[in-house]
DRENMITOR-367922 format. One line per field, with one value per residue: chain; residue number from 0; x, y, z of N, C-alpha, C in turn; residue in one letter. Coordinates in steps of 0.2 Angstrom, whole numbers, plus 5000, padded with zeros to 4 digits. Layout:
kette	(A_...);
nr	(NUM_...);
n_xx	(X_...);
n_yy	(Y_...);
n_zz	(Z_...);
ca_xx	(X_...);
ca_yy	(Y_...);
ca_zz	(Z_...);
c_xx	(X_...);
c_yy	(Y_...);
c_zz	(Z_...);
rest	(A_...);
// end
This chain:
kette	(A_A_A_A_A_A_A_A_A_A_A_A_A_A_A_A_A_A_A_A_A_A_A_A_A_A_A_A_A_A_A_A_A_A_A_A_A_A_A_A_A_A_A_A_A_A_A_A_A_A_A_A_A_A_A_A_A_A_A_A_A_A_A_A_A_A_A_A_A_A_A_A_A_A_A_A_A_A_A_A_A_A_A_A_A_A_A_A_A_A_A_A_A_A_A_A_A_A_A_A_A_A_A_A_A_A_A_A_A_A_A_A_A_A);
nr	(0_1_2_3_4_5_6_7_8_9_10_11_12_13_14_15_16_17_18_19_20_21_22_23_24_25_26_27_28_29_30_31_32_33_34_35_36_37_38_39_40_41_42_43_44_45_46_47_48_49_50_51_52_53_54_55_56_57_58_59_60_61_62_63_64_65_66_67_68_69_70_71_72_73_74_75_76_77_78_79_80_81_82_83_84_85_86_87_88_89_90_91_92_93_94_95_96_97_98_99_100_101_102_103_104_105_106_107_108_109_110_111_112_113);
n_xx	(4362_4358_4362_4359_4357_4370_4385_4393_4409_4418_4410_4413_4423_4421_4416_4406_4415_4410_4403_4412_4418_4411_4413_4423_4424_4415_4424_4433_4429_4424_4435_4444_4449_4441_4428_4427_4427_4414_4405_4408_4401_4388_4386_4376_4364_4355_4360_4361_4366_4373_4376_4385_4396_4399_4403_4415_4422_4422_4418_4399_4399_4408_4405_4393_4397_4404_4395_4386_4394_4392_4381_4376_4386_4378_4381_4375_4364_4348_4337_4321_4321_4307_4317_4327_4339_4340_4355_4361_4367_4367_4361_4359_4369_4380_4383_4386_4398_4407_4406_4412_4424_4431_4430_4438_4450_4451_4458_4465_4482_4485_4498_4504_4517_4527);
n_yy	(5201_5194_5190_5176_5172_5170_5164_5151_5151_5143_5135_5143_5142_5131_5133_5131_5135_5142_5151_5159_5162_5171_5181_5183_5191_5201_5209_5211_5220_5230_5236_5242_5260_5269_5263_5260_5276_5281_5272_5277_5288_5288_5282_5290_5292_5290_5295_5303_5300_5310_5320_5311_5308_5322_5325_5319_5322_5313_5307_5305_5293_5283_5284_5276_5265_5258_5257_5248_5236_5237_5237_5221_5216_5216_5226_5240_5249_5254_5265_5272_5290_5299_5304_5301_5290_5284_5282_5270_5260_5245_5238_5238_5229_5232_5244_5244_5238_5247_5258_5253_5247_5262_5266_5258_5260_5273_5274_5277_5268_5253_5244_5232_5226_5212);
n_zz	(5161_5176_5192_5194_5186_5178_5174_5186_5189_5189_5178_5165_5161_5153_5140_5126_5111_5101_5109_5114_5103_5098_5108_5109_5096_5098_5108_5100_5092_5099_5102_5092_5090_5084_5085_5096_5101_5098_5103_5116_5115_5114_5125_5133_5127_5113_5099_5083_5065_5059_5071_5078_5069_5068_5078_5080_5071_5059_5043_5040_5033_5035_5050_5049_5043_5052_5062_5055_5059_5073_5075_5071_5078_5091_5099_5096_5094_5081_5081_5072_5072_5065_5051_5053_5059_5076_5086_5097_5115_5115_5125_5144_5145_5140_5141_5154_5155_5147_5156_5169_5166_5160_5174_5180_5171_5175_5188_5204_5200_5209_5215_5218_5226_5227);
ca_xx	(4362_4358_4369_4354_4357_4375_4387_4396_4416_4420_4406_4415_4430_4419_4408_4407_4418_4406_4401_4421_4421_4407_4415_4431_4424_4413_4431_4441_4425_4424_4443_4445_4448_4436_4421_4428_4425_4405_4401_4407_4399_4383_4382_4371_4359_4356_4363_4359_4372_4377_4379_4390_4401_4401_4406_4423_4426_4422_4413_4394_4399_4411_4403_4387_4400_4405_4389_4385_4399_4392_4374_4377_4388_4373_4383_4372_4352_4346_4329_4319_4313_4305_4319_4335_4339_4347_4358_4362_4370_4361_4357_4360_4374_4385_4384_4390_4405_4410_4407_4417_4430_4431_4432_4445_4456_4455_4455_4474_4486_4488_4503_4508_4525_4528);
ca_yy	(5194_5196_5184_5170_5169_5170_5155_5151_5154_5132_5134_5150_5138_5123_5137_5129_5136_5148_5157_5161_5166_5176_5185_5187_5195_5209_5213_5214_5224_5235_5237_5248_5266_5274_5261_5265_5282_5280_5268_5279_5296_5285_5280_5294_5293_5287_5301_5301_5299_5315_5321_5306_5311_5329_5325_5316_5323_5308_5308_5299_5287_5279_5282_5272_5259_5256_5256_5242_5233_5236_5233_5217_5213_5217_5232_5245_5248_5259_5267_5277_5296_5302_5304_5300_5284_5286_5273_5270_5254_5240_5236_5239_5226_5235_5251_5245_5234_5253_5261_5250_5248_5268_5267_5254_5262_5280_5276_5277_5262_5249_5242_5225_5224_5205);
ca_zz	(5164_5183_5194_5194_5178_5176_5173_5189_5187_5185_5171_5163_5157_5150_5137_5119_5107_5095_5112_5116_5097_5100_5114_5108_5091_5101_5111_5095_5088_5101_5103_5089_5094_5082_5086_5104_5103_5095_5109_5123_5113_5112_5131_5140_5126_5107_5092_5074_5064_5058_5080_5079_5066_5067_5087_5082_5065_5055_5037_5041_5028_5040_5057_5046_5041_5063_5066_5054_5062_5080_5075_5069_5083_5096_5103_5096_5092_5081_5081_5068_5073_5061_5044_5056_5064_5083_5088_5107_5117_5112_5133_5147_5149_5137_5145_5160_5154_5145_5161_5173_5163_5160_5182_5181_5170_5178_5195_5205_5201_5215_5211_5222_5226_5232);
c_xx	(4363_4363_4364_4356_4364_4379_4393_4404_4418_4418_4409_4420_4429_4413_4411_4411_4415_4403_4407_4420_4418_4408_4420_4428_4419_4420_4434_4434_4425_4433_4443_4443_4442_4428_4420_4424_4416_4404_4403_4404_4390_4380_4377_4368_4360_4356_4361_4365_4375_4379_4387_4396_4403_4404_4415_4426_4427_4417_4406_4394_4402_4410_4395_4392_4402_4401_4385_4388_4394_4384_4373_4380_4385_4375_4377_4368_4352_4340_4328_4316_4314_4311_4326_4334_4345_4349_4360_4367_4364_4357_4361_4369_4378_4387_4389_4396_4408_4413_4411_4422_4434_4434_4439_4449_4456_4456_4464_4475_4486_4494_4505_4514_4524_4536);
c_yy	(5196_5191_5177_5167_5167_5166_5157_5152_5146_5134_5138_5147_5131_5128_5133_5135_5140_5152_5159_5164_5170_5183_5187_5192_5202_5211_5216_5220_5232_5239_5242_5255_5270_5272_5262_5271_5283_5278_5274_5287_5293_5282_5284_5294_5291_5295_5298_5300_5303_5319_5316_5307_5316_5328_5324_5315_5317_5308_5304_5293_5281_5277_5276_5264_5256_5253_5249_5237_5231_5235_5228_5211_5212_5221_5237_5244_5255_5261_5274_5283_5299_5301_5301_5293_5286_5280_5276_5262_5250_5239_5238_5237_5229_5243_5251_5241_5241_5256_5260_5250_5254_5268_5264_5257_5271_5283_5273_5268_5258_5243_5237_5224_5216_5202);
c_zz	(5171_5186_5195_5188_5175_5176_5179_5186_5183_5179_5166_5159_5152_5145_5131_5115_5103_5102_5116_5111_5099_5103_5114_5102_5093_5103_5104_5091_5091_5104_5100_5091_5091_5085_5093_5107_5100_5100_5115_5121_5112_5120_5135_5134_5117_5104_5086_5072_5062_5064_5079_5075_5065_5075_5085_5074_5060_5049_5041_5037_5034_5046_5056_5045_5049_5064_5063_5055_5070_5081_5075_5074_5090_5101_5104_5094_5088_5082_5077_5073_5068_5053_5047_5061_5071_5085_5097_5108_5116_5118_5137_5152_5144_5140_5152_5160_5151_5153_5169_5171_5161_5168_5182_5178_5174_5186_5198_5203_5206_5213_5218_5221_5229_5234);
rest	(X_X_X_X_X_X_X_X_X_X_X_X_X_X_X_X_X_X_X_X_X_X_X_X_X_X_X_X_X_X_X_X_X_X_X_X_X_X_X_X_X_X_X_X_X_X_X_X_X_X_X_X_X_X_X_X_X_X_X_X_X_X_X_X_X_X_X_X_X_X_X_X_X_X_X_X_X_X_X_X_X_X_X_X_X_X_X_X_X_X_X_X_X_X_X_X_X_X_X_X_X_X_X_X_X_X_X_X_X_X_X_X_X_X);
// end
C-alpha cells in the first residue's frame, strides 16, 4: 500500500471490525517464534521446504504445517519448481514490516526521561 492509497491516521480508528480481526490474527500468526524464524529465513529469497527445515532444525512436517498457517494468512507464497515448491514473503509489504521492525529492535535504546 503506497501512501496514495493508505487510510489516513482519523480513518485508522474508524476500520470495520473483520479488518482489525484480520490484522490482529496475522500478528498473533506471525508472533510465534517458530513461524517467526521461517519468515525471517525466507526473506532474501523463497526456500523449499526441506532448506527450511533443515536451516532451523525442524521436521518438514511441521515447517509444512507453519507454512499452511502463513499461506492462508497471506504471509507466504509458494511456487512450484519443478518437484519442490519454494515459499518466500508473500509481498513486498511484509518484507518490509519484518525488516523495520528487525531495525527498530536492534538499533540503541532512546530512553525519554520526563
Amino acid at each position: 500500500m503506497d501512501n496514495a492509497t493508505r487510510p489516513e491516521p482519523a480513518r485508522l480508528a474508524t476500520l470495520d471490525d473483520d479488518t482489525v480481526s484480520q490484522l490482529a490474527e496475522m500478528f498473533r500468526l506471525m508472533g510465534d517464534p517458530t513461524r517467526l524464524r521461517i519468515i525471517l529465513g525466507c526473506l532474501s529469497g523463497p526456500r523449499p521446504v526441506g532448506d527450511i527445515a533443515q536451516r532451523l532444525g525442524l521436521s518438514s512436517s511441521l515447517v509444512s504445517h507453519h507454512l499452511r498457517l502463513l499461506r492462508a494468512a497471506r504471509v507466504m507464497r509458494g511456487r512450484r519448481h519443478g518437484k519442490q515448491v519454494h515459499y518466500g514473503v508473500a509481498d513486498e509489504h511484509i518484507g518490509r514490516v519484518f525488516l523495520d521492525m528487525l531495525d527498530h529492535v536492534v538499533e540503541p535504546a532512546d530512553h525519554d526521561v520526563s
